[in-house]
N, C-alpha and C positions, 0 to 999 in steps of 0.2 A: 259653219266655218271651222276649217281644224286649226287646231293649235299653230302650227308652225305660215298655215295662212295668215291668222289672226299677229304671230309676230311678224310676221312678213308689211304687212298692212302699218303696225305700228312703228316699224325701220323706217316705211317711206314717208310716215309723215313726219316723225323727226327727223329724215334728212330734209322735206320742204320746210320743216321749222329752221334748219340750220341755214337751211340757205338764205331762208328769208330776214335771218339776223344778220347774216355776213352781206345781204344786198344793201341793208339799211347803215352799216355803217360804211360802206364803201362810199354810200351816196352824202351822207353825212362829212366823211373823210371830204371826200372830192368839192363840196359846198363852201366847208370853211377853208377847203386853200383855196377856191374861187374868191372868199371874201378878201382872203389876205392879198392876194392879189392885185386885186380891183383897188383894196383901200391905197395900198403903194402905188397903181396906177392913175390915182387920184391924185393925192399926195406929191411922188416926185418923176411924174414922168413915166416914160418906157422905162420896165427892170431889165437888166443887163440878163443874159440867158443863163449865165452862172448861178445867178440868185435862184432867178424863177426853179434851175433844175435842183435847185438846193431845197426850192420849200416843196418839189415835186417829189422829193424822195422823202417827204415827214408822210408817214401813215399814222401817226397820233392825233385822232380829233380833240383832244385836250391840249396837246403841244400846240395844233392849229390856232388853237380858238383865243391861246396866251400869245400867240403873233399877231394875231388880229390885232389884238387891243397895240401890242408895238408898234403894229402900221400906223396905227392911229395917230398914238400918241408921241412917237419917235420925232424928233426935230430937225432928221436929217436920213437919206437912204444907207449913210454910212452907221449914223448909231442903232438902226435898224438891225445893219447888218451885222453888227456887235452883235446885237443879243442872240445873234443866232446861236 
């Protein structure tokens, strides 16, 4: 193998590495606004399309994961939606 094979070879599989980091947290991202979701769909009912396209636009799987827990434990969809 020449050289520039051998880097060729090694680009493509750190790009299947990259991709394969940026699939797991998209799927990750997409889980916990499913959880946030659900927990508020439990909770108070249908969310108004505002909300849902509010928690649609968080790509933070740590911002998610800190609204999960306010779905939870919020006492109302409106103090919910304070924290946002």
């Amino acid at each position: 193998m020449t050289l520039a094979q051998h880097l060729r070879q090694e680009g493509i599989q750190e790009g299947f590495k990259t991709g394969e980091l940026k699939g797991r947290m998209e799927e990750r991202t997409h889980s916990r606004r499913q959880s946030v979701l659900e927990a508020l769909d439990l909770r108070f009912g249908p969310i108004p399309d505002g909300l849902r396209d509010s928690l649609n636009a968080i790509a933070d799987p740590e911002r998610l994961r800190a609204l999960h827990r306010a779905a939870i434990i919020s006492d109302s969809l409106e103090s919910f939606t304070a924290s946002l």
